[in-house]
TIGU-87536 format. One record per atom (N, C-alpha, C): residue in one letter; x, y, z. Coordinates in steps of 0.05 Angstrom, whole numbers, plus 5000, padded with zeros to 4 digits. Layout:
<torfis>
aXYZ...
</torfis>
This chain:
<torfis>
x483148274842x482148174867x480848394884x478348364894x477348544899x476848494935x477848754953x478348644979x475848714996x475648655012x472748715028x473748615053x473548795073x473148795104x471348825110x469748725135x467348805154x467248805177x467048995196x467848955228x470048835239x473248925224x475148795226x476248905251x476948865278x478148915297x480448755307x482148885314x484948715320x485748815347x487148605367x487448775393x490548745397x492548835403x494648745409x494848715445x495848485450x496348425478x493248485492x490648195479x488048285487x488748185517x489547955519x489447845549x490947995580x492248195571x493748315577x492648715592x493048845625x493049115623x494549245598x494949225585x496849325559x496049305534x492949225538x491249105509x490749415502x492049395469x490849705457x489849495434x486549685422x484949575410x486149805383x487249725368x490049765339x486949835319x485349595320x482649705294x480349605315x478249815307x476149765318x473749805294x472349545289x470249505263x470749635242x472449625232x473549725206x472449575188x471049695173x470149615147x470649765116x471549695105x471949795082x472849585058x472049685033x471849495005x473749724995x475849494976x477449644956x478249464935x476549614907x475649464884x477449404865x478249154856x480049114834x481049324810x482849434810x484049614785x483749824807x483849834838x484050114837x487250204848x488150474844x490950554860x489850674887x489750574911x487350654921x490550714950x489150904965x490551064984x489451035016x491251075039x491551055056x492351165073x490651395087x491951565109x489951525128x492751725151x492351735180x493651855204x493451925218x496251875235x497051785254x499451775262x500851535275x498551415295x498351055296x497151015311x494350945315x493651045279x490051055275x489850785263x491950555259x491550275252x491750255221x492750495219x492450325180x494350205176x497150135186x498450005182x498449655186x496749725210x496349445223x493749335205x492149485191x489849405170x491949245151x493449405134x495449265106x496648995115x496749005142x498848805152x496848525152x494248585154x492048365152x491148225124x492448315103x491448335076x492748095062x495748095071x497247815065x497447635090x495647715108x495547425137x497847495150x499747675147x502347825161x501347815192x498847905192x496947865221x494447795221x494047555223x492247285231x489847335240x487347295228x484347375247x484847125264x483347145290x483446955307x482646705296x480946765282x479246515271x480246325260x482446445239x483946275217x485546155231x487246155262x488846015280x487545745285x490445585286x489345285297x488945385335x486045255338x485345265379x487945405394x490645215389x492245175397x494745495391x494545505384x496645855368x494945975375x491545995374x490346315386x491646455410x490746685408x492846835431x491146905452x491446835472x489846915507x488347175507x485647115512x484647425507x483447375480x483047175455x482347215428x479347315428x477847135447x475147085444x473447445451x475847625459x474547855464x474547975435x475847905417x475648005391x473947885380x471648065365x469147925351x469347875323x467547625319x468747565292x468947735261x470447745241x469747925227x469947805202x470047985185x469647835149x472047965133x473547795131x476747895115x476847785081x475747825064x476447725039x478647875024x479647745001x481747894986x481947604959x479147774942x479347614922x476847384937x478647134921x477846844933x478346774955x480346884979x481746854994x479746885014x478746765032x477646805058x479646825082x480447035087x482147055106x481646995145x478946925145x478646865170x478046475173x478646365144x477746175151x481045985156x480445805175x484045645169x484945485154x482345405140x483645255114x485345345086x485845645102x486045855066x488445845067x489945765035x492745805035x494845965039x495446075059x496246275063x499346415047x500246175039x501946075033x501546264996x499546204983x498646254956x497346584967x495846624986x495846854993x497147064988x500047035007x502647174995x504147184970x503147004959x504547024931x502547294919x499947174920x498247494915x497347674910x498647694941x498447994956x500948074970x502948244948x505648254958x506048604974x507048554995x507648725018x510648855004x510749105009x513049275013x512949475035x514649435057x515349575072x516749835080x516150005092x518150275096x521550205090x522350455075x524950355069x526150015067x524249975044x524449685037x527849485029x530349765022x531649675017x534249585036x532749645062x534949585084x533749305091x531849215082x531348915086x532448695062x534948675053x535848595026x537948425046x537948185035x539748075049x542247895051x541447745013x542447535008x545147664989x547547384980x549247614968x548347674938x547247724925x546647744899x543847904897x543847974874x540248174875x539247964865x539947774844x538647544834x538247364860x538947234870x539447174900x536047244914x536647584922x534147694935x532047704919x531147744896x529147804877x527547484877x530047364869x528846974871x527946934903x527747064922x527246924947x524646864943x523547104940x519446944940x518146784925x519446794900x518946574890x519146334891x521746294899x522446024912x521945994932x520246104962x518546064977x516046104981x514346234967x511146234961x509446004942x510445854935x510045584919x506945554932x504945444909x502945444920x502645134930x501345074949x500744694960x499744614930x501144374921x500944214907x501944224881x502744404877x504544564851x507844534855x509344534832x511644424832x513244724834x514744724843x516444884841x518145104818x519145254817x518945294790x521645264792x523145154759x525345084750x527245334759x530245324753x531645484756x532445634732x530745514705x530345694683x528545884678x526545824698x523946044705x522946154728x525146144744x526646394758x528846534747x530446494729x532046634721x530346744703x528646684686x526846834671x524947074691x523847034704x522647194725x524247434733x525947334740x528147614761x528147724739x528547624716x530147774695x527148014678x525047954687x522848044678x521748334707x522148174721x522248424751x523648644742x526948534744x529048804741x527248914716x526848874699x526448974672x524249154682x521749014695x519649284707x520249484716x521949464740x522949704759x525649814739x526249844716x527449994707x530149824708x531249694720x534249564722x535249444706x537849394697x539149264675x539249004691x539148764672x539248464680x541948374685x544148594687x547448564687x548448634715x546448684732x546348814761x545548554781x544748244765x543148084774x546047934791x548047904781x549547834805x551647964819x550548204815x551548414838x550748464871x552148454887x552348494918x549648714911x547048624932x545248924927x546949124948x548549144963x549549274976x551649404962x551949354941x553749554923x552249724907x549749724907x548049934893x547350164906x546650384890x544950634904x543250534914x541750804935x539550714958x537650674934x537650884916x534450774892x534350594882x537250424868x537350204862x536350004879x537250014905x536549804923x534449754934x532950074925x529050034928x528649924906x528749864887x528149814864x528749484868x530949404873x531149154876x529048994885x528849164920x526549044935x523649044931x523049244911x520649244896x520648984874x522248914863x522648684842x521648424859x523248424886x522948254893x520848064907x517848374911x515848254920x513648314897x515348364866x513148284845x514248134828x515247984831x517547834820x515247544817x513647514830x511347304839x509147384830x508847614809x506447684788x503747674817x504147884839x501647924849x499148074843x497248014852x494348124833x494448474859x495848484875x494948674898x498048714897x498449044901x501249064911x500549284929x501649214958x501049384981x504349454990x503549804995x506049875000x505950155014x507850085038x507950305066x510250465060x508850705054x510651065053x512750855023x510850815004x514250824972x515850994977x515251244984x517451494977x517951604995x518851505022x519351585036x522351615038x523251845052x526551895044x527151955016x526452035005x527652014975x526252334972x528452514953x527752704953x526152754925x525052984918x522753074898x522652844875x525152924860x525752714834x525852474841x526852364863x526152054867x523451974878x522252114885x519052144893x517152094863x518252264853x517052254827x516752044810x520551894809x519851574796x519751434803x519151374829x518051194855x514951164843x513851394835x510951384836x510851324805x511851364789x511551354764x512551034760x514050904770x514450664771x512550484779x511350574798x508150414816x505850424795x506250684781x503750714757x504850574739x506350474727x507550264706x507250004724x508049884741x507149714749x503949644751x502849804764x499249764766x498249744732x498949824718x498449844683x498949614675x501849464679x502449174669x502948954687x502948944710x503948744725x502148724743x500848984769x500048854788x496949024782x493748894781x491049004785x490849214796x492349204824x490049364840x492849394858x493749644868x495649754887x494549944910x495149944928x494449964954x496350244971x497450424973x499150454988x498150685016x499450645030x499050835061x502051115056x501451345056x501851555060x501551675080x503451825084x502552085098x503352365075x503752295065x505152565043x502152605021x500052775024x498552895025x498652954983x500453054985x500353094959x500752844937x502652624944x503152344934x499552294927x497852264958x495952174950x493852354926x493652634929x492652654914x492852694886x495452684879x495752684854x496352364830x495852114854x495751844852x493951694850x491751734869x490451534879x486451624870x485751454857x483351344848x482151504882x482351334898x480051384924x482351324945x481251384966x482351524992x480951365023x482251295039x480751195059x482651375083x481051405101x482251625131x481551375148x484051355165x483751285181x484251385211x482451365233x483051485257x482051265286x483451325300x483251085322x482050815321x483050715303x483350465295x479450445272x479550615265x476450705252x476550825222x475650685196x475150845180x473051135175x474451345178x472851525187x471251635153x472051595137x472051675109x473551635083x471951575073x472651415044x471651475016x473651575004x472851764981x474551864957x474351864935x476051974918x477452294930x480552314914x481352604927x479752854920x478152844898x477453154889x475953244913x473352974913x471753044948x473553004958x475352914977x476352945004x477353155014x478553294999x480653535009x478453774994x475753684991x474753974983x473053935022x474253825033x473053805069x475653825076x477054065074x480054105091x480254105124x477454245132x477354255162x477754065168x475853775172x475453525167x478153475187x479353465157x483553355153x484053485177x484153775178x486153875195x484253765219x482653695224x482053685253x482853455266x483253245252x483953025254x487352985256x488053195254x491653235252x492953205236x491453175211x492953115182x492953415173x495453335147x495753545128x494353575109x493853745086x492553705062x494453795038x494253775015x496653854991x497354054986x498754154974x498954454967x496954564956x496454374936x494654444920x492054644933x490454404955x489254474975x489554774993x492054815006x492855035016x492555204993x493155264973x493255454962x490055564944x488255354945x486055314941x483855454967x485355474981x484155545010x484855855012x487655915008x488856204994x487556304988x486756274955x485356464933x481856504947x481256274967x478256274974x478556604994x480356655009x480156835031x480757085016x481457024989x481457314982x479557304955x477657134953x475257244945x475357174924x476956834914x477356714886x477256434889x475056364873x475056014884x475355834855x476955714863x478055474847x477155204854x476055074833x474854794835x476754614824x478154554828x480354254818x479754064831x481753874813x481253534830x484053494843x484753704854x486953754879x489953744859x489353644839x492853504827x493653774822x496453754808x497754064810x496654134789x497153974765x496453954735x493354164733x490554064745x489054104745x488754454752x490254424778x489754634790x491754864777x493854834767x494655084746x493055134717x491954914711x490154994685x487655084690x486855104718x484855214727x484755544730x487555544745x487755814748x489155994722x489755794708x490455954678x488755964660x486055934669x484155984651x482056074664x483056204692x481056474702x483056674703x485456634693x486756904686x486756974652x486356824636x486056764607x482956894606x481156894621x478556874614x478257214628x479957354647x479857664653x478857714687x478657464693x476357434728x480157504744
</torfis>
């Protein structure tokens, strides 16, 4: 599913002294099969962008007269697709939408709720049903969960266990099952690895690349951890006061470090240390990953420079 924005603007509290304008004409396309990335900082709207992707937040347009919010008409109209999905129009299922285009949230596993992981994993399924389609049996949701856990690494013997008796990784893992548990074509997801230290960083991300390979097209995620993105992500979008300021694969992006820093972001190590060897009169061309960038410099010390 291939997503396309055009002059997407969102206002919170438009009718209101208190109206902050969150995105202003944001436009950006992000193409089926990609692992595609998302920075910013606090405040520059990319969060409130992801949040538009599964209708989480509503273009005015798609509202019945009646639910638009006071103040709409100051927001101009814009063009939201995702896939087949017309997201500004009100006839779109929103409903099949979310099935999808599945959302994972910051520290996803403090949102777990029910008593069983089978329990939580089955929730979206058994509420994203598309209009006019039957429901699915309770033999194909037990088949499902049992295909989730199996993605994110979990044994199917954990399925009627309290998720609250699991580790915190386990219990990300759960909640990751639970919003691909509904085979979405888009999996969008705010800070995966957040809190989790090196090694759980690592199969947080290594888990997301097994997923994007068999289960979900095209994954989405918002970072701030600088290095996640560049050693992940296909292409790169910056966002700043509610504005895509730049959009680009990592090798270009962080070879414009000023750019980053001026804007208040960080750049990778990789980067910093790339910036290092430049001031003392040694330049290294990588595509920012670590991988790259040690076999780079091991073969201008191999080669006598």
């Amino acid at each position: 599913m291939r997503i396309v924005a055009e002059d997407l603007t969102y206002i919170y509290n438009p009718a209101s002294p208190f109206a902050v304008k969150a995105l202003n004409g944001v436009s950006l396309t992000v193409e089926e099969g990609e692992f595609f990335g998302i920075i910013g900082h606090t405040g520059s709207g990319k969060s409130t962008f992801v949040q538009h992707l599964n209708g989480l937040i509503r273009l005015p347009s798609s509202l019945k007269k009646r639910k638009r919010p006071r103040g709409w008409k100051n927001i101009p109209p814009a063009v939201l697709k995702v896939g087949d999905f017309d997201l500004a129009d009100p006839k779109t299922d929103f409903r099949a939408l979310r099935k999808s285009v599945g959302m994972v949230f910051q520290y996803p596993e403090y949102q777990l709720f029910a008593e069983t992981v089978k329990e939580d994993v089955a929730f979206g399924l058994k509420n994203f049903t598309e209009k006019g389609k039957a429901k699915p049996t309770d033999e194909e949701i037990a088949a499902a969960v049992k295909d989730a856990l199996h993605v994110v690494g979990l044994d199917e013997g954990i399925a009627e266990q309290s998720p609250f008796d699991l580790s915190g990784g386990q219990r990300r893992r759960v909640a990751i099952a639970g919003v691909i548990v509904t085979r979405p074509e888009v999996l969008v997801l705010d800070e995966p690895a957040a809190g989790l230290d090196p090694l759980g960083k690592r199969e947080i991300m290594e888990l997301l690349h097994r997923i994007h390979g068999d289960w979900c097209k095209t994954v989405v995620i918002v970072s701030h951890d600088m290095d996640e993105i560049a050693e992940n992500c296909t292409r790169v979008a910056v966002f700043s006061e509610g504005r895509v300021v730049r959009c680009a694969p990592p090798a270009e992006l962080f070879k414009d470090a000023a750019s980053l820093l001026a804007l208040g972001l960080d750049i990778p190590l990789t980067a910093k240390l790339t910036l290092a060897l430049e001031k003392r009169g040694i330049s290294i061309d990588c595509d920012y990953t670590m991988k790259d960038f040690v076999r780079r410099v091991l073969a201008r010390k191999g080669g006598g420079q």
